[in-house]
C-alpha positions, 0 to 999 in steps of 0.5 A: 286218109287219117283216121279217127278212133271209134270213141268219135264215131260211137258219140256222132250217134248219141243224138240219133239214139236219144231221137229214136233214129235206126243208127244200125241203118245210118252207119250201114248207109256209110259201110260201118258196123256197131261192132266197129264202132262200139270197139275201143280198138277200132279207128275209121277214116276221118272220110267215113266219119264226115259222111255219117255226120253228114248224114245226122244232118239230115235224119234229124234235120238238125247240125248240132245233132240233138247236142245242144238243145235247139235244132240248126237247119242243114245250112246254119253253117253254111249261111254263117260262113257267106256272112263272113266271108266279106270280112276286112280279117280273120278276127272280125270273121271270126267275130261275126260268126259268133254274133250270127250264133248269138242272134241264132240261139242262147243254147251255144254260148261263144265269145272272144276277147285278148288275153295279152298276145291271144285271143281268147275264144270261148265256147259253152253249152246251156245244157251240157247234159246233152253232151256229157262225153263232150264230143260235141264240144270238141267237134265244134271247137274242131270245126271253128279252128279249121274254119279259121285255118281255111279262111286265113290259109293256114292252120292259125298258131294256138298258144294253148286250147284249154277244157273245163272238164277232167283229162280224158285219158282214153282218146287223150293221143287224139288231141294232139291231131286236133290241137297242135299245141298246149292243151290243159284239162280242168280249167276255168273254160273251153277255150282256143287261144288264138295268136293274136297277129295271125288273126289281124291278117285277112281272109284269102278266101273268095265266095267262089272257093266257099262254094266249093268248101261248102259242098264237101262239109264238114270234110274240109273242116276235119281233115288235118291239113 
């Protein structure tokens, strides 16, 4: 099973602290600690990690998790994906999942365009104050890369992922299991540069195999295939 370091798993509880919620009793329900997850040492099972984002889900009712400003339902996600999983490629899947986004909230800013053989897709939040470690960030452009992956099925090529704010040094081997490619810091953006050709392909998914991604989410979007 990989494993995540404990930087992720001390931020997934920002947004119950700042909402009042015992985060001692949510990780206690996924058999962790504060110690653990308050050691710079310690790494988790990317499982366990799944499970207690799971769980913030449903203590605060919300799937941005309290980082964005504006709830999501349990079930945004999911109702996104049954929206797109008709779509005639992964670009246009892709494109449909941010319009579901725009029309849902002006809180979370995404979009797409080409920059030459890429395809450029942008994320940013109106208030970024929420998330000021910008774990939240990374675990939606996480969620977004693997979705495409899932849908086209295989990891889709990035040309490079770039990020507006400074190198974080303390987790920076991380990336290397999230992004396989190029990574630049203190950029213009946030944002994954897709290979434009495997975009154009189609979706080899079917409503049947949704159903079961669905069921384990967001597992299958965190693991590293």
């Amino acid at each position: 099973m990989p494993t995540s370091c404990s930087h992720y798993f001390k931020e997934t509880i920002r947004g119950a602290q700042r909402a009042g919620v015992d985060t001692d009793l949510l990780l206690g329900n996924v058999g962790l600690t504060r110690e653990q997850v308050f050691d710079p040492q310690w790494r988790g099972d990317v499982e366990l990690l799944a499970r207690l984002v799971q769980l913030l889900w449903y203590a605060l009712d919300d799937e941005f998790m309290g980082f964005i400003g504006r709830r999501a339902k349990p079930g945004t996600f999911a109702m996104m994906t049954h929206c797109i999983i008709h779509s005639e490629s992964l670009e246009k899947a892709l494109r449909k999942g941010i319009l579901f986004y725009d029309l849902f909230t002006s809180e979370l800013v995404m979009g797409m365009d080409r920059q030459g053989d890429s395809l450029r897709f942008t994320v940013r939040f109106a208030r970024p104050e929420l998330d000021p470690t910008h774990y939240f960030l990374e675990f939606w452009l996480t969620i977004w890369y693997r979705l495409a992956g899932w849908l086209g099925g295989a990891l889709p090529p990035l040309h490079k992922v770039t990020f507006a704010y400074p190198r974080p040094v303390e987790r920076i081997e991380e990336f290397k299991h999230m992004f396989r490619c190029p990574y630049e810091f203190d950029a213009e953006e946030t944002a994954l540069y897709f290979d434009a050709d495997f975009l154009s392909g189609p979706l080899v998914r079917d409503p049947r195999e949704l159903k079961q991604f669905l069921s384990v989410a967001p597992l299958g979007s965190m693991m590293i295939p």
